[in-house]
Structure formats: structure tokens, C-alpha cells
N, CA, C and O atoms as a GROMACS GRO file, in nm:
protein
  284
    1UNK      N    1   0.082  -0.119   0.000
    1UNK     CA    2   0.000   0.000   0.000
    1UNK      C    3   0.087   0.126   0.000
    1UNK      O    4   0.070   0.226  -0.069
    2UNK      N    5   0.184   0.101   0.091
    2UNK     CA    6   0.283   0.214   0.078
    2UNK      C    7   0.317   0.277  -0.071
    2UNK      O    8   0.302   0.393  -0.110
    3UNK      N    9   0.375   0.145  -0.152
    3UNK     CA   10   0.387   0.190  -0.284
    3UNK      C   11   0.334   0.291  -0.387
    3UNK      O   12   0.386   0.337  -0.489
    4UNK      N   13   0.177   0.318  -0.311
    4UNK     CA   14   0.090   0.406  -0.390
    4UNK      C   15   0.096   0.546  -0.353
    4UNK      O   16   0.042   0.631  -0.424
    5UNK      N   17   0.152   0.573  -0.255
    5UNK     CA   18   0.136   0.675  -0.177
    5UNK      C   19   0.229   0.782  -0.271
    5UNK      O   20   0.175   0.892  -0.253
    6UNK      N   21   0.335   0.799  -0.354
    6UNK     CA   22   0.383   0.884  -0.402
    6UNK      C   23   0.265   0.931  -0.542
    6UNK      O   24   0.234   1.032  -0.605
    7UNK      N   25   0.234   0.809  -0.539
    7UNK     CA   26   0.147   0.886  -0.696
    7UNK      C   27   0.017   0.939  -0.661
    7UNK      O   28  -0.038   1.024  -0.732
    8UNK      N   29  -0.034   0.894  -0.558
    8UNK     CA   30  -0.156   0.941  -0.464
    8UNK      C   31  -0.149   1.063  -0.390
    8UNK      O   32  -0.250   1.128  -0.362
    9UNK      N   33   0.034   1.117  -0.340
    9UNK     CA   34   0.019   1.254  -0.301
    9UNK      C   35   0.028   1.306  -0.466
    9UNK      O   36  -0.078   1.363  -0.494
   10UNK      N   37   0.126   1.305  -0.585
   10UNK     CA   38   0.118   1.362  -0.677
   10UNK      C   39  -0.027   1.403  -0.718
   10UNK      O   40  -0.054   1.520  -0.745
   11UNK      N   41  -0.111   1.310  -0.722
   11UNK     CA   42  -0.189   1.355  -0.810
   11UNK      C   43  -0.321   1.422  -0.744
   11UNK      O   44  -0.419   1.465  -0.806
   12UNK      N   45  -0.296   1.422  -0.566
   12UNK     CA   46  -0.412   1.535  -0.505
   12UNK      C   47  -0.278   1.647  -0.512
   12UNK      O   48  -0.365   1.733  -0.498
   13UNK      N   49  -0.184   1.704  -0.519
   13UNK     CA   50  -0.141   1.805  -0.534
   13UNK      C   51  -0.200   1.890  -0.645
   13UNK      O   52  -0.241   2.005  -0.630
   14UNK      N   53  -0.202   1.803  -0.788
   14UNK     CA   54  -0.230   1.874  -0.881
   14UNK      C   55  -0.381   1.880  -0.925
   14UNK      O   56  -0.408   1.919  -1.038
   15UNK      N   57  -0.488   1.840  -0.828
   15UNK     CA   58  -0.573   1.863  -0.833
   15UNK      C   59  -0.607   2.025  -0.851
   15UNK      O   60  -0.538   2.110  -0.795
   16UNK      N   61  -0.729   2.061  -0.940
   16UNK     CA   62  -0.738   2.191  -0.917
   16UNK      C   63  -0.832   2.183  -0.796
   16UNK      O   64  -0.918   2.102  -0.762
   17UNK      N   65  -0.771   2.328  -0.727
   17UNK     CA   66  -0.796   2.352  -0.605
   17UNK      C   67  -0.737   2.312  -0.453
   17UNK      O   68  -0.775   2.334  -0.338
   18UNK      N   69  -0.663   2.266  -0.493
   18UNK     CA   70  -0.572   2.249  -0.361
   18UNK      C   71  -0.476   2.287  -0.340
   18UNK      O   72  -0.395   2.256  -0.428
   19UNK      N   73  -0.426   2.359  -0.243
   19UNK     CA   74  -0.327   2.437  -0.196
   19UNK      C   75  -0.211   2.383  -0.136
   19UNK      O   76  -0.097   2.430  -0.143
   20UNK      N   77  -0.249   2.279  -0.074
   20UNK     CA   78  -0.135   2.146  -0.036
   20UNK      C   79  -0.155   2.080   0.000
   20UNK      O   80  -0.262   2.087   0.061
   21UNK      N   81  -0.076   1.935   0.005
   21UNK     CA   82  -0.120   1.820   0.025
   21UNK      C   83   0.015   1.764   0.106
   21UNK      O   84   0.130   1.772   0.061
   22UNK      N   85  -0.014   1.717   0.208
   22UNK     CA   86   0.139   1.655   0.305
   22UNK      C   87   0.065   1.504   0.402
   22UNK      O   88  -0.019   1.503   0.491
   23UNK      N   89   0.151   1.376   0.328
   23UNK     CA   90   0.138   1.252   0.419
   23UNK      C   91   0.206   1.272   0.559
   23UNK      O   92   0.313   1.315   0.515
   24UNK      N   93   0.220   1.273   0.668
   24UNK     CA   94   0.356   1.234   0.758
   24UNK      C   95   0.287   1.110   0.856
   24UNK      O   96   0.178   1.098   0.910
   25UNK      N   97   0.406   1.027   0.850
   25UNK     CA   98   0.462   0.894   0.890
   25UNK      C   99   0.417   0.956   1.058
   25UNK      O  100   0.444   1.076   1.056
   26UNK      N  101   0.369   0.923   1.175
   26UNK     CA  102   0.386   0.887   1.305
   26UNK      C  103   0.487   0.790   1.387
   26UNK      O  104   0.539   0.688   1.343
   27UNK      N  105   0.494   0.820   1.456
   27UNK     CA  106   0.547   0.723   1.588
   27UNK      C  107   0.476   0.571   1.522
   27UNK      O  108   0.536   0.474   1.473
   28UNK      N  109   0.362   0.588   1.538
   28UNK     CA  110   0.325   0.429   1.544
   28UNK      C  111   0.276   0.443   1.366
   28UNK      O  112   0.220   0.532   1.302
   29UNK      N  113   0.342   0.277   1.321
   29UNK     CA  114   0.357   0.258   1.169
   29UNK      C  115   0.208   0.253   1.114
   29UNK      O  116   0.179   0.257   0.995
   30UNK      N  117   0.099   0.241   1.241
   30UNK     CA  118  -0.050   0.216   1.173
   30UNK      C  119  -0.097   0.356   1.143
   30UNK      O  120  -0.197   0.374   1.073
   31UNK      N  121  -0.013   0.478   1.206
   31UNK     CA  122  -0.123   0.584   1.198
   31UNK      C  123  -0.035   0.684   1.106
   31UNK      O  124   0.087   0.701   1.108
   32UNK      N  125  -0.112   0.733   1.042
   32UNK     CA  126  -0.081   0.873   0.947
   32UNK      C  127  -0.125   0.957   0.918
   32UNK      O  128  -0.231   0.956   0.857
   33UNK      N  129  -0.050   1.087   0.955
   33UNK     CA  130  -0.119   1.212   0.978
   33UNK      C  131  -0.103   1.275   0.874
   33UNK      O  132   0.010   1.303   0.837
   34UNK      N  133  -0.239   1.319   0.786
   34UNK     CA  134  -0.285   1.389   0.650
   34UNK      C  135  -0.292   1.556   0.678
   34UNK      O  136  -0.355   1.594   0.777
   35UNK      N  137  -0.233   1.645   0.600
   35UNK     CA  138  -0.265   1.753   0.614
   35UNK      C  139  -0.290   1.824   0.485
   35UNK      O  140  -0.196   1.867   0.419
   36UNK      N  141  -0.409   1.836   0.447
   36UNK     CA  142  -0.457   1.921   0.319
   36UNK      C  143  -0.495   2.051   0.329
   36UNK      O  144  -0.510   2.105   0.438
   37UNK      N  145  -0.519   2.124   0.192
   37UNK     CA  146  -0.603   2.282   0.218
   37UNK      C  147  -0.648   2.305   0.093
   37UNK      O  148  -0.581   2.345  -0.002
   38UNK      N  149  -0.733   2.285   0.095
   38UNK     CA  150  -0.794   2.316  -0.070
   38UNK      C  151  -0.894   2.452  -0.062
   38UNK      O  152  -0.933   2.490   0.048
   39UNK      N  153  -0.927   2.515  -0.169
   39UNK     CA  154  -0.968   2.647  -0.188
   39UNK      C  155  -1.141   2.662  -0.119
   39UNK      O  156  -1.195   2.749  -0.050
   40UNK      N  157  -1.199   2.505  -0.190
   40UNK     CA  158  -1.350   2.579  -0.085
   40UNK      C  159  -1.373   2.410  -0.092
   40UNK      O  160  -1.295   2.325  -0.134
   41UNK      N  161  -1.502   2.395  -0.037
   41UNK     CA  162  -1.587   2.270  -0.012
   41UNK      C  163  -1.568   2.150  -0.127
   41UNK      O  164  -1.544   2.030  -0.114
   42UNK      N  165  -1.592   2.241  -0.255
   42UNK     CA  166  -1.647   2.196  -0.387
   42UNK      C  167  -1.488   2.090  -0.372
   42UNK      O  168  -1.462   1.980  -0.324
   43UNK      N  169  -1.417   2.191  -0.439
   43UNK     CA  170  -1.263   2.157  -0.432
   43UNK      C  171  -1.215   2.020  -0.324
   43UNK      O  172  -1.148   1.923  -0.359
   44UNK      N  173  -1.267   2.043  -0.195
   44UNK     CA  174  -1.217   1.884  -0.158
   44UNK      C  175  -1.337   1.761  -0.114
   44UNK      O  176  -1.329   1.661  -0.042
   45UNK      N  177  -1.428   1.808  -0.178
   45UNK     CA  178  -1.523   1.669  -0.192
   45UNK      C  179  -1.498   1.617  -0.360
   45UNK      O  180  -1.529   1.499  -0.381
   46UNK      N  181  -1.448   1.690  -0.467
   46UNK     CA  182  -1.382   1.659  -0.552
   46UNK      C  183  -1.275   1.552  -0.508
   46UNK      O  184  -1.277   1.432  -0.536
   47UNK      N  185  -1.180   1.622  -0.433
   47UNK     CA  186  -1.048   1.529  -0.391
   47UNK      C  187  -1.125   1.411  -0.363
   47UNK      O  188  -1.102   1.315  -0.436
   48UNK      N  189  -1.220   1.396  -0.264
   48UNK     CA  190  -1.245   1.297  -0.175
   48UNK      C  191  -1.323   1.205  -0.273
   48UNK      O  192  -1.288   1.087  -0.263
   49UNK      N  193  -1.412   1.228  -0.359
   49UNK     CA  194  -1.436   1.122  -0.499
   49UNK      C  195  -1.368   1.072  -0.558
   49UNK      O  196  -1.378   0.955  -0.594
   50UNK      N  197  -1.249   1.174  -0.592
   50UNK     CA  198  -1.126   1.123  -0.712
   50UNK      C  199  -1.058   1.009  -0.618
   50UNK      O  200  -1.057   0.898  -0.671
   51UNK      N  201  -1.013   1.015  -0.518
   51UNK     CA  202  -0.928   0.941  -0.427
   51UNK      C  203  -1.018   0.800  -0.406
   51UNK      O  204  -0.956   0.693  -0.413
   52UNK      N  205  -1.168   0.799  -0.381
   52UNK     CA  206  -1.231   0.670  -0.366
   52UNK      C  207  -1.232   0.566  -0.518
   52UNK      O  208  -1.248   0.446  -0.542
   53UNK      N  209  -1.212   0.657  -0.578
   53UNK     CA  210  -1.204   0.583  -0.694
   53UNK      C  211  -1.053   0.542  -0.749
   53UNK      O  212  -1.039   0.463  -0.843
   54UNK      N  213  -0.929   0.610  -0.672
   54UNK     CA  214  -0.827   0.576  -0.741
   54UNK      C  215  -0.791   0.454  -0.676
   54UNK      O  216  -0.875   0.402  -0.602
   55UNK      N  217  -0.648   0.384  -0.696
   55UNK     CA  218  -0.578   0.306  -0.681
   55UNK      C  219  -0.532   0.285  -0.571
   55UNK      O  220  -0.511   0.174  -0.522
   56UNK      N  221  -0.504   0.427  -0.502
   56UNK     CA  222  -0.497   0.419  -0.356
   56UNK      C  223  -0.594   0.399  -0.277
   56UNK      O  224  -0.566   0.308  -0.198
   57UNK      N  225  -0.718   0.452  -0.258
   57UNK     CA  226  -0.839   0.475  -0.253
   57UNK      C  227  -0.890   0.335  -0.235
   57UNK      O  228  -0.982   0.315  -0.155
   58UNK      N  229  -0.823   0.212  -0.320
   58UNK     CA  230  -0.893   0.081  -0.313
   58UNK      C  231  -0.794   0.010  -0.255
   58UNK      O  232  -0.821  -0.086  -0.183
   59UNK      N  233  -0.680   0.046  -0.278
   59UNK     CA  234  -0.548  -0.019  -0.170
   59UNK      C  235  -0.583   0.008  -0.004
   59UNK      O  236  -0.553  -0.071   0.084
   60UNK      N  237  -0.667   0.162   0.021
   60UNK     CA  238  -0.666   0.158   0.146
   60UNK      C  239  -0.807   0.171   0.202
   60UNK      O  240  -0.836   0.248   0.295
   61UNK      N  241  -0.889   0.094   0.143
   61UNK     CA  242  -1.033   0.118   0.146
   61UNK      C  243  -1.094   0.045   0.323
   61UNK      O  244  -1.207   0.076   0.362
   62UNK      N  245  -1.033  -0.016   0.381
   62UNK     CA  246  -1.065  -0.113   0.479
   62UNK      C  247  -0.962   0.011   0.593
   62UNK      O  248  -0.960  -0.023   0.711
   63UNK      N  249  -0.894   0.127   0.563
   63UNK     CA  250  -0.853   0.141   0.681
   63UNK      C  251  -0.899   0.304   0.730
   63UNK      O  252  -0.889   0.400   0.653
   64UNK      N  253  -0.938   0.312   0.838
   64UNK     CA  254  -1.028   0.370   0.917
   64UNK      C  255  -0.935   0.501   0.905
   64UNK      O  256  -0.813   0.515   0.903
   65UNK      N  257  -1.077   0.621   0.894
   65UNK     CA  258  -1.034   0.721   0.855
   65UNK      C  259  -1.090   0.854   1.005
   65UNK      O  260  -1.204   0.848   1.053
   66UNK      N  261  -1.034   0.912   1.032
   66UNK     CA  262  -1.084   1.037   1.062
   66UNK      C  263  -1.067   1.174   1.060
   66UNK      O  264  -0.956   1.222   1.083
   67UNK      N  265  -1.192   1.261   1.030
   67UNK     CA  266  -1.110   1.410   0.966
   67UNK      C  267  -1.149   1.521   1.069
   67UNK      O  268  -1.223   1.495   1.164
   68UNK      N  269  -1.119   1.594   1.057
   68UNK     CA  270  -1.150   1.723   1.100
   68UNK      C  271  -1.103   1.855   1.000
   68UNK      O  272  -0.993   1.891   0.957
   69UNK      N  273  -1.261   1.914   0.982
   69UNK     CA  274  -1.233   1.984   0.924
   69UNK      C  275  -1.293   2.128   0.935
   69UNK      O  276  -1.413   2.155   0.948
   70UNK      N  277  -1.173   2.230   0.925
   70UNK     CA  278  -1.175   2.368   0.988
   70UNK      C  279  -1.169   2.459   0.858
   70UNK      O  280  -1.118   2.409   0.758
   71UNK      N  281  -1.208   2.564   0.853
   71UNK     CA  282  -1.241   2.666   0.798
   71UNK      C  283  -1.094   2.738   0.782
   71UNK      O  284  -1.084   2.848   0.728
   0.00000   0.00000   0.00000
């Protein structure tokens, strides 16, 4: 699964509408901390379709997600 992860940050970077996109690795190897910023709503429920449907998206479909998301 790891393997996917470079082409999976590439290609939400170049999404239009996102401002940045950063994986980082934790202490513990199960957890990983996502940090995005995309321009409005539209822009990252876009991301969040494109990603269920990609390659990564189905590589990591079984592992538990949680977001928070701030203005």
C-alpha cells in the first residue's frame, strides 16, 4: 500500500484547487497524519471522490479514517 502513496500525493497536489497536500509517517507505523487545504468545499469533496475511486483509494479502502475539518 505504501507503494501508492507517491502517486496518490502527486496527483491530489495537482488537483485543481488544492493548496497542499502533506502525508507524515507517526510514531506508530499504523497511523498517518494527512494535512490538506484546498480552496472551498467543492474543491475537496472533488479530492475525496477522485481518491475513492483511485488506486490508492482501493489499496486503502478497509482502513479507518478520521477528519476534522476547519475553515
Amino acid at each position: 500500500m505504501k507503494n501508492h502513496l507517491p502517486e496518490h500525493i502527486r496527483l491530489s497536489r495537482a488537483e485543481t484547487g488544492c493548496h497542499s497536500f502533506a502525508v507524515i509517517e507517526t510514531e506508530n507505523p499504523l497511523i498517518w497524519k494527512v494535512e490538506e487545504a484546498f480552496v472551498d468545499k467543492s474543491s475537496f469533496e472533488a479530492h475525496q471522490q477522485r481518491t475513492k475511486a483511485s488506486v490508492w483509494g482501493k489499496a486503502t479502502a478497509s482502513i479507518a479514517r478520521e477528519y476534522t475539518v476547519s475553515k
